[in-house]
C-alpha positions, 0 to 999 in steps of 0.5 A: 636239235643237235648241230654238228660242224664237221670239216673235211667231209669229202673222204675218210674221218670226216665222211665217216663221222657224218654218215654216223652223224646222220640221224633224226635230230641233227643238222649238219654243216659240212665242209671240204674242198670238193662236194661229197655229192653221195653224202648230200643224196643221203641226207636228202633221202633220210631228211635230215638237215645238211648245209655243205659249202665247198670250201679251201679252209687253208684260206683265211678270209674263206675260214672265217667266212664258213664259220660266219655263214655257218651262225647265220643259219643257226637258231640259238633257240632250237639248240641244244647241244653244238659241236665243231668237230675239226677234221680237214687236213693235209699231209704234204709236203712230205719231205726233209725240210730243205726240200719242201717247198715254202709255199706247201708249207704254209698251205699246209700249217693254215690248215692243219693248225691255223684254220682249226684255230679260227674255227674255234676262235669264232665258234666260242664267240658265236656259242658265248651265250648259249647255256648247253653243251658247247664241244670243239673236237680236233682230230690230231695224230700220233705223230704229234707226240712222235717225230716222223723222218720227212713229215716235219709240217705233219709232226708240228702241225698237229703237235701245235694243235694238241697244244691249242686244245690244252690251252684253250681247254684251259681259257674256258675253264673260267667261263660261265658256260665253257666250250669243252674243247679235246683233240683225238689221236685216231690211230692209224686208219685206212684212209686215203692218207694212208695210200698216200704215205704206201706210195710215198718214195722211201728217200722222201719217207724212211719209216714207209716200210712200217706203214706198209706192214701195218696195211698189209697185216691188216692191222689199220682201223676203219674210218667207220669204228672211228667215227662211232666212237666219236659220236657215241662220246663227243658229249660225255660230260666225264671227259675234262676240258682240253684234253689230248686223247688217244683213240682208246681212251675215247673208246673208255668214254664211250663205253660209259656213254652206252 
């Protein structure tokens, strides 16, 4: 049996990757803010296994308490390969950083950073024992390499996020039976954060105008090419431990999974 435990699955990335995820031979442990009810009908027509806690992962007690939950329902035994893939997150506040307000920021680094950090943290204890393929994948973003104007959370977020996957990329390169651990950089994908930054006020957001032209050059990827690359290449045995990868060099490993 294959687990995946998959966060911020009520839209985009996330929904796309457990859609492509729902197969014979998984079990699936979702979680977001607000139920993806058409995503739980279609693992119950297709039984296939699917655990979904409707959940504030910027909270940290609520963090830890998924995770906790999430091992409880697991029988080492039947295991034989373990994911977490970290995916929910937030854009705001989008605005220069006088005028984003104190609280929005703090939101926004407990779950784009912190809550991946608990997860993680509490998925390498929780797998410690178990002698099979153990992989941590945050979903990160090019502007963790590139400053944006107005997205000083965004940029710092998953700029510190890259960082942790080295790091802890490195820490499990002494264990015994390691947790390879990678962040992604999808490239720009037509989710709803993308609507969101289109309907941005260009004062808040100066580079609005590039995003924009991308969309209306169709040039943004799907939700759904992303996702099938994840799942053709998360457990690629070739791709090194605390790694930061861009969507194409994913797409290498997968090629080579195929």
């Amino acid at each position: 049996m294959n687990i995946y435990i998959i966060t911020g699955v009520s839209r985009g990335i996330g929904e796309a990757i457990a859609r492509k995820l729902l197969v014979h031979g998984n079990t699936l442990f979702c979680a977001s803010r607000t139920m993806n009810e058409d995503l739980v009908e279609r693992a119950s027509s297709m039984h296939v296994p699917l655990f979904y806690d409707e959940v504030d992962l910027s909270e940290r007690k609520t963090a830890e308490q998924f995770m906790h939950d999430v091992f409880q329902r697991i029988d080492p035994d039947k295991v034989s390969n373990i994911a977490l893939i970290n995916n929910a997150g937030m854009l705001e506040p989008i605005a220069p950083v006088e005028k984003a307000p104190a609280n929005l920021m703090e939101k926004h680094l407990m779950l784009n950073l912190l809550a991946p950090a608990i997860l993680t943290s509490l998925f390498i204890a929780g797998t410690k024992e178990l002698k099979i393929p153990k992989v941590v994948l945050n979903i990160s973003s090019g502007a963790a390499k590139y400053p944006y104007s107005g997205w000083s959370m965004y940029c710092t977020s998953k700029a510190g996020l890259d960082m942790f996957t080295r790091t802890i990329g490195l820490e499990q390169s002494t264990q015994k039976h390691p947790v390879k651990i990678m962040s992604l950089a999808p490239g720009i994908v037509d989710t709803a954060m993308q609507t969101q930054i289109r309907h941005t006020d260009i004062n808040l957001f100066p580079e609005k105008d590039k995003f924009l032209e991308l969309h209306s050059e169709g040039r943004l990827s799907t939700p759904e090419s992303v996702a099938s690359v994840i799942a053709g290449s998360i457990f690629n045995p070739e791709i090194e431990n605390g790694v930061n990868l861009t969507i194409e060099q994913l797409k290498e490993f997968a090629k080579g999974s195929s």
